[in-house]
MIRO-612028 format. One record per residue (C-alpha): x, y, z; residue number from 1; residue in three letters. Coordinates in steps of 0.1 Angstrom, whole numbers. Layout:
N
(nulo (X Y Z) NUM 'ALA')
...
//
This chain:
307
(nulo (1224 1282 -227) 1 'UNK')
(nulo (1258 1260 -218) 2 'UNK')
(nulo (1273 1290 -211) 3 'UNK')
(nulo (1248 1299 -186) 4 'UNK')
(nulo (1247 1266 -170) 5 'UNK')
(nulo (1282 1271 -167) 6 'UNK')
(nulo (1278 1298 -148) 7 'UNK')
(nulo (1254 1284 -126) 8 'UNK')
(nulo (1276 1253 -119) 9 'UNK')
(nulo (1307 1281 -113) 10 'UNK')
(nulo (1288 1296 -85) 11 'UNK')
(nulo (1280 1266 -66) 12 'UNK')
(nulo (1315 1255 -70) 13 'UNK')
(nulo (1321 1287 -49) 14 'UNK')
(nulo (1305 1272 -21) 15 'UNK')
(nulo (1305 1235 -23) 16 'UNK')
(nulo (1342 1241 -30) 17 'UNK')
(nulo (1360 1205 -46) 18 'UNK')
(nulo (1331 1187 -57) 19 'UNK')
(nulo (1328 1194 -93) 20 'UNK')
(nulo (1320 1157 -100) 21 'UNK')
(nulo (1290 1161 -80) 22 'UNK')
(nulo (1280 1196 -91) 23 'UNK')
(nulo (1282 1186 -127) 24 'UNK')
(nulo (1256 1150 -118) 25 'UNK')
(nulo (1233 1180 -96) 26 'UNK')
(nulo (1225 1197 -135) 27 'UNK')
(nulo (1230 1167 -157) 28 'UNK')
(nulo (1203 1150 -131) 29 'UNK')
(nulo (1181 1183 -131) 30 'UNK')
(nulo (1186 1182 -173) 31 'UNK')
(nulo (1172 1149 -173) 32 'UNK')
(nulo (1141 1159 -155) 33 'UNK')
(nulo (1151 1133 -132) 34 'UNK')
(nulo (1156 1139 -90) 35 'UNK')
(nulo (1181 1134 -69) 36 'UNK')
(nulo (1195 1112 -40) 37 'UNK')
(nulo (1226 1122 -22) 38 'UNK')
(nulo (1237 1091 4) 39 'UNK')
(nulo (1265 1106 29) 40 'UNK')
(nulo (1272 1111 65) 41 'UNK')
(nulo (1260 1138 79) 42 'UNK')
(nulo (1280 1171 77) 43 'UNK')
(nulo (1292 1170 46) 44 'UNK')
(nulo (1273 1197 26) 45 'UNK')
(nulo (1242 1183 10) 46 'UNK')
(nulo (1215 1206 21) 47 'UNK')
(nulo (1240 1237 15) 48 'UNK')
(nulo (1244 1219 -19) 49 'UNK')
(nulo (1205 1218 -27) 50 'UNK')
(nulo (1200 1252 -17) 51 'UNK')
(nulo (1227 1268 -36) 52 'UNK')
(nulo (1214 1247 -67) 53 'UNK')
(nulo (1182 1267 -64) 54 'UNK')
(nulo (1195 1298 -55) 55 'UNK')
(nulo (1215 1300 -86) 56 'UNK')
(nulo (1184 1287 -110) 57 'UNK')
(nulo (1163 1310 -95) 58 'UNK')
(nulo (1141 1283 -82) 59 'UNK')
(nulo (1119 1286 -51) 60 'UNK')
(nulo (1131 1263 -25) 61 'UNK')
(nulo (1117 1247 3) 62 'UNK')
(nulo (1128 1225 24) 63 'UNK')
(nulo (1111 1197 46) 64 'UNK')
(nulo (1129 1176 81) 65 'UNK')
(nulo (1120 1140 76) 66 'UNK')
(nulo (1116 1125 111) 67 'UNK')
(nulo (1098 1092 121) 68 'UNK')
(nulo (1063 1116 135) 69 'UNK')
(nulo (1060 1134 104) 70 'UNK')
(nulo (1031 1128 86) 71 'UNK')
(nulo (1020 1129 50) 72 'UNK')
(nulo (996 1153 49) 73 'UNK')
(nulo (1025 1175 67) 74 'UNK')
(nulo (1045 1169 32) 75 'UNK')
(nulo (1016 1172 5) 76 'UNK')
(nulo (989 1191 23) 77 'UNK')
(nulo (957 1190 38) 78 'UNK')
(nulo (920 1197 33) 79 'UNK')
(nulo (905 1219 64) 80 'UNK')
(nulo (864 1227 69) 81 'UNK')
(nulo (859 1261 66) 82 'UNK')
(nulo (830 1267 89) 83 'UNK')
(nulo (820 1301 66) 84 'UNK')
(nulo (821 1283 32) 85 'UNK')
(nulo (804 1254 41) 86 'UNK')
(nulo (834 1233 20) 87 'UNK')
(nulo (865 1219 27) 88 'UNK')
(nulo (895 1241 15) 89 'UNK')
(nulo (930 1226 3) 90 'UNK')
(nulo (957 1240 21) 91 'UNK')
(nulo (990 1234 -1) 92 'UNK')
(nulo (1019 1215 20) 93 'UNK')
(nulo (1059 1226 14) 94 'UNK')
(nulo (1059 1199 -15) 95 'UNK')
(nulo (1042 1229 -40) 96 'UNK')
(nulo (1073 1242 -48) 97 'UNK')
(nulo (1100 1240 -75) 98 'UNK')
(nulo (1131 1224 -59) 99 'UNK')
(nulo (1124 1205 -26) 100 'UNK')
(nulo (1150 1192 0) 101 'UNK')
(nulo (1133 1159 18) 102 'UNK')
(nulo (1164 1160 42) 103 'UNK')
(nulo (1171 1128 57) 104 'UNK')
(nulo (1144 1113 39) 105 'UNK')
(nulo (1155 1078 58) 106 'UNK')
(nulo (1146 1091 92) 107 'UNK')
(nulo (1104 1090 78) 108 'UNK')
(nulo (1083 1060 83) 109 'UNK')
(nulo (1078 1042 51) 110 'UNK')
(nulo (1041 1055 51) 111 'UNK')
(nulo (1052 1093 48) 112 'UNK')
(nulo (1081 1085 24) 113 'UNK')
(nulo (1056 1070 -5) 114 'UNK')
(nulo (1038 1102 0) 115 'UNK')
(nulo (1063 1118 -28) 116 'UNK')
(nulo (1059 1087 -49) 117 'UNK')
(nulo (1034 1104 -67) 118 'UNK')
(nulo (1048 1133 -70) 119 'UNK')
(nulo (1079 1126 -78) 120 'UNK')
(nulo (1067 1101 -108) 121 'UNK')
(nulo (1036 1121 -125) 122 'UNK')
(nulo (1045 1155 -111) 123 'UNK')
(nulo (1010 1158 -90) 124 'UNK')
(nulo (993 1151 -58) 125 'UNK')
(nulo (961 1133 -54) 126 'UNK')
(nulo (941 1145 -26) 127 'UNK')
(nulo (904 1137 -16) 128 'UNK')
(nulo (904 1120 -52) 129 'UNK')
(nulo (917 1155 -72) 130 'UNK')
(nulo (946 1156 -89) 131 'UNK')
(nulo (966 1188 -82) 132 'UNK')
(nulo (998 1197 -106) 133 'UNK')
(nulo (1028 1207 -91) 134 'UNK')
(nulo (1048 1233 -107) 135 'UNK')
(nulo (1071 1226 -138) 136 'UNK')
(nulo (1102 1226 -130) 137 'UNK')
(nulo (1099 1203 -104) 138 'UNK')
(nulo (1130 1185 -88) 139 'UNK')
(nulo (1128 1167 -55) 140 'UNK')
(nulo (1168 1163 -39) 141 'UNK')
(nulo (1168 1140 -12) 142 'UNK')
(nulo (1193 1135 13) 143 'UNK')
(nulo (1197 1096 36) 144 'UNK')
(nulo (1218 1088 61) 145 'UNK')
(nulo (1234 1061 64) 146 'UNK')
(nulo (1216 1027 73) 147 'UNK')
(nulo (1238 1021 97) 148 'UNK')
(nulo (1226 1048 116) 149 'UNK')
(nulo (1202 1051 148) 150 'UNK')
(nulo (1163 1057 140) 151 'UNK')
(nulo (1168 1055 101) 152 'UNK')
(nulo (1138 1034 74) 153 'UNK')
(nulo (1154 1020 46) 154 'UNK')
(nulo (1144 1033 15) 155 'UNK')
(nulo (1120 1007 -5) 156 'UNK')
(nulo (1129 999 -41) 157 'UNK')
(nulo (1095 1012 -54) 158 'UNK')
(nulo (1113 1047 -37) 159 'UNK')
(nulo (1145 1040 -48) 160 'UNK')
(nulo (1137 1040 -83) 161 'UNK')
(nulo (1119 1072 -84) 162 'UNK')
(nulo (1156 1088 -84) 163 'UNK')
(nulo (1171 1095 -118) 164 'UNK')
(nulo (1206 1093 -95) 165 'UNK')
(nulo (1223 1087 -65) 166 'UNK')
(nulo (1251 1103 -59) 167 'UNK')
(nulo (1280 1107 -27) 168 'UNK')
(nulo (1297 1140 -19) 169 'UNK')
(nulo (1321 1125 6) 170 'UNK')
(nulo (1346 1141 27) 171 'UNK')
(nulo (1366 1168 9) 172 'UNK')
(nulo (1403 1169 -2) 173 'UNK')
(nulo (1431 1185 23) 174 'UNK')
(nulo (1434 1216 -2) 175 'UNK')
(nulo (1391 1222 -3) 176 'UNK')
(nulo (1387 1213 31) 177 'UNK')
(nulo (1413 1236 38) 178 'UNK')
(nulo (1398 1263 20) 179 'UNK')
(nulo (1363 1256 44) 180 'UNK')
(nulo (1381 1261 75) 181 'UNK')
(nulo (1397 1290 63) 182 'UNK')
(nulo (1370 1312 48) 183 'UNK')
(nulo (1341 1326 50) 184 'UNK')
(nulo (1308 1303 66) 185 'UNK')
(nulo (1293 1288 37) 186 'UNK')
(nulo (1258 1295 51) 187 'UNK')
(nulo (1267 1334 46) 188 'UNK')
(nulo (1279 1330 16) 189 'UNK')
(nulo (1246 1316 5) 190 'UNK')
(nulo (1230 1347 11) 191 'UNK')
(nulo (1249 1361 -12) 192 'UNK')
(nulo (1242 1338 -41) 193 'UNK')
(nulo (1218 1359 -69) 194 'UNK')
(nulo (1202 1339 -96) 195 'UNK')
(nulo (1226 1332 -126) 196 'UNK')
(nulo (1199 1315 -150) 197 'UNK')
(nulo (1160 1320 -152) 198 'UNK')
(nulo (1137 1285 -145) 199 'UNK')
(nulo (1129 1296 -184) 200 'UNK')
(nulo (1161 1287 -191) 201 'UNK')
(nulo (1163 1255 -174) 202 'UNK')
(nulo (1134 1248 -194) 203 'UNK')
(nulo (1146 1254 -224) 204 'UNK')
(nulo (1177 1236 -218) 205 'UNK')
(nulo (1155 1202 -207) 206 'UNK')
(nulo (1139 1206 -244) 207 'UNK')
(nulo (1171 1208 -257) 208 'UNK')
(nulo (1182 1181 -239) 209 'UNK')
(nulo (1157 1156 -249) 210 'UNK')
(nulo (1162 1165 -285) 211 'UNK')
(nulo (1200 1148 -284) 212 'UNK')
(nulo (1205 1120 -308) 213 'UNK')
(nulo (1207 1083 -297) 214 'UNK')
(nulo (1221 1060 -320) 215 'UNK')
(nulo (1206 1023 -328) 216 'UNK')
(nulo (1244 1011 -319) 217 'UNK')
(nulo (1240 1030 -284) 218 'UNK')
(nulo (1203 1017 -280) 219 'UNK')
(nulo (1219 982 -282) 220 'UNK')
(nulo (1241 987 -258) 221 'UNK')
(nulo (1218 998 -234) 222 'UNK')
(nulo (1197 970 -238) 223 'UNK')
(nulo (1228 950 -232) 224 'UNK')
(nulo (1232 965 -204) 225 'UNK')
(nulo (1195 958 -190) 226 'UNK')
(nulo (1193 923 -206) 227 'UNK')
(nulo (1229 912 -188) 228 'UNK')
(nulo (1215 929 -150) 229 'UNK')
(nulo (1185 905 -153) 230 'UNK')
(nulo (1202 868 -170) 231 'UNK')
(nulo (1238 867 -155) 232 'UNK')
(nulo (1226 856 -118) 233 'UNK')
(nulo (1253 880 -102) 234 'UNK')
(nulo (1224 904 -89) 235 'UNK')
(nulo (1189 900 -70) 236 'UNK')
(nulo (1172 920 -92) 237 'UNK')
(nulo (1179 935 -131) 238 'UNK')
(nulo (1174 968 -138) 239 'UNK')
(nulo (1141 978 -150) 240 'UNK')
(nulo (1126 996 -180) 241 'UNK')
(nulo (1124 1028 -159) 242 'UNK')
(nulo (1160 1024 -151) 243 'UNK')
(nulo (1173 1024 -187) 244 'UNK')
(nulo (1148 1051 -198) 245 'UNK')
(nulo (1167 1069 -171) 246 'UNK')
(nulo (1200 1056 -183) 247 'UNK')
(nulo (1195 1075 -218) 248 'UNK')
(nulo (1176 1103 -198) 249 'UNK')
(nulo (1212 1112 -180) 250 'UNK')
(nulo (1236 1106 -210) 251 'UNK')
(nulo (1216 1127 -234) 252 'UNK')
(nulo (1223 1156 -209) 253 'UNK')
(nulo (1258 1146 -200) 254 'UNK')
(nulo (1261 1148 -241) 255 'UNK')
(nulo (1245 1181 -242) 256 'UNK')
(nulo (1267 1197 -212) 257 'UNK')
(nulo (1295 1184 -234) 258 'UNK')
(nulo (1286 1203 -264) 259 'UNK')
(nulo (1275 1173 -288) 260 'UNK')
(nulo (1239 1168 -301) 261 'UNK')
(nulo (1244 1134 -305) 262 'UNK')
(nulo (1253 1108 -271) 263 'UNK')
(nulo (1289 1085 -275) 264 'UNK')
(nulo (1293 1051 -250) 265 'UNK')
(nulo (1317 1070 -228) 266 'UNK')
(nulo (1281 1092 -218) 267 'UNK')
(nulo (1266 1064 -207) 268 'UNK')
(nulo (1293 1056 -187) 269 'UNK')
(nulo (1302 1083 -173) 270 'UNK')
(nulo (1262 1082 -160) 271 'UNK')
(nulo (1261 1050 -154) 272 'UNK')
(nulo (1276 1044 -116) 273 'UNK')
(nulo (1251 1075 -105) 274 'UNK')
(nulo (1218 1056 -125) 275 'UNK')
(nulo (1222 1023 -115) 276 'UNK')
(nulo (1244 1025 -83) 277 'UNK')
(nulo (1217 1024 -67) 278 'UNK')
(nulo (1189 1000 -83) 279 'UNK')
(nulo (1217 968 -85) 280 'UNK')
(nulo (1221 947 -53) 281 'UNK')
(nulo (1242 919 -52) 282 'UNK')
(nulo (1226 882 -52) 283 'UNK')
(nulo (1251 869 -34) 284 'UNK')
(nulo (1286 874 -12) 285 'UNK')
(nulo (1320 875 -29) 286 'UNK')
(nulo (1346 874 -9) 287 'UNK')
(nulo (1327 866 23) 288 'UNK')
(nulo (1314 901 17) 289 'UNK')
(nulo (1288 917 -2) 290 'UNK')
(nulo (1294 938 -28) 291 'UNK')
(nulo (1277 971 -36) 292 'UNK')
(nulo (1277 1005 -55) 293 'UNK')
(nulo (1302 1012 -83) 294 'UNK')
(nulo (1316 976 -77) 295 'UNK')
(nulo (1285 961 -90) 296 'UNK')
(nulo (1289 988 -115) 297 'UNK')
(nulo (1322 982 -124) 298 'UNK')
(nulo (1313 944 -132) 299 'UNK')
(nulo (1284 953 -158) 300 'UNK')
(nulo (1303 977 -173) 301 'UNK')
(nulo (1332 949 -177) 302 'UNK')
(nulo (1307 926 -184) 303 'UNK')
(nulo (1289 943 -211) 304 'UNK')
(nulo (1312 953 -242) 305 'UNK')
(nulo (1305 989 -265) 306 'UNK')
(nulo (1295 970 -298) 307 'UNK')
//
């Protein structure tokens, strides 16, 4: 099953050529059965990214444009009258699928982005007071722009946390961006791409996954973790349960893409910046600036020692 993962992650290194980093947090968040957030400039590769990812899992992929008139009926669906029935008939929206790209999820009002709240937290849709299960797998990858830009919504925290990771592809080295400029269109090479694994596999692989042991050592130092975001005053708010549940989530399948059955503190780690990067704000300037990302990171992990 690593093997084949492998393989999938190889493929997609074909396209999204010197971004393994990011290619391996794509499967460890998809192991998890977790979804993604990718914050970067436009241009970069992130919807090329997504759609590779479900072309080599064999996924059906759809994708939806986020912009400030869509609606959220135009994401989940809607009920129409049929006039010959006498009822009203659900008509499914893009978001029945198994791997959905809410590009430039930002660029919604905040009304259409809690839409995939839901969705993206019980795997189902309520509408007209039904409950309507979306297919297993399902894995949401979202792209923002950022904040900084014209006619974007910032993402609530009730939103944010609904990712298992954030993650950045950034620009590319000289030697991969050279590579881009020099071959082939990565579009047409996507059309190329054939399924490596089966969405039975991936399956299988998130069992496996959440079968990984966690120590009582590690558990403590994941609570350390939490218990230090929410009592040392350096940030507004301290991670919450959901956030360490997703914290053990990603390094049991960082683990299990290692070959181990059993999670170390350099998983957590190495998961860590992606989990929390995103959940942490500072509570207050240093430096006459404020801090963010992997420097908050960077002082919890200092912070907190392995026991």
């Amino acid at each position: 099953m690593r093997d084949t993962l492998g393989g999938v992650a190889a493929q997609i290194g074909s396209v999204i050529v010197g971004k393994e980093a990011q290619i391996r947090a794509c499967l460890t968040c998809l192991l998890a059965g977790g979804h993604l957030l990718i914050e970067d400039a436009p241009g970069v590769g992130k919807t090329t990214l997504a759609q590779a990812l479900a072309l080599s899992l064999g996924l059906p992929f759809r994708r939806i444009q986020f912009t400030a008139d869509l609606l959220p009926s135009d994401v989940i669906g809607v009920s129409v009258f049929e006039r010959q029935s006498g009822h009203f008939v659900f008509h499914p929206g893009p978001i029945f699928c198994e791997v959905l790209l809410a590009d430039e999820i930002n660029r919604a009002s905040p009304k259409t982005q809690s839409a995939l709240l839901e969705a993206m937290e019980e795997g189902q849709v309520s509408v007209d007071g039904v409950a309507r299960p979306l297919p297993q797998p399902f894995f949401v990858i979202a792209t923002q722009n950022p904040l900084s830009q014209i006619g974007t919504f910032p993402l609530p925290e009730s939103q944010l946390d609904r990712f298992l990771m954030c993650i950045s592809l950034g620009y590319p080295d000289h030697a991969a961006e050279r590579a881009l400029l020099a071959g082939e269109a990565r579009r047409d090479m996507l059309k190329s791409l054939t399924p490596v694994a089966r969405p039975a596999d991936l399956l299988a692989a998130q069992r496996e996954t959440k079968r990984v042991f966690v120590s009582g050592a590690l558990l403590d130092y994941v609570q350390a973790l939490l218990e230090h975001s929410r009592t040392s005053g350096r940030y507004a708010e301290g991670l919450s349960p959901r956030a360490g549940l997703a914290l053990l989530a990603a390094a049991r399948a960082w683990a299990w893409l290692d070959g181990r059955d059993h999670t170390i503190p350099e998983d957590v780690q190495n998961v860590l910046p992606a989990v929390v990067g995103h959940r942490l704000h500072a509570s207050q300037r240093e430096g006459g600036r404020a801090l963010h990302g992997r420097e908050l990171v960077a002082q919890l992990v200092k912070a907190v020692g392995v026991p």
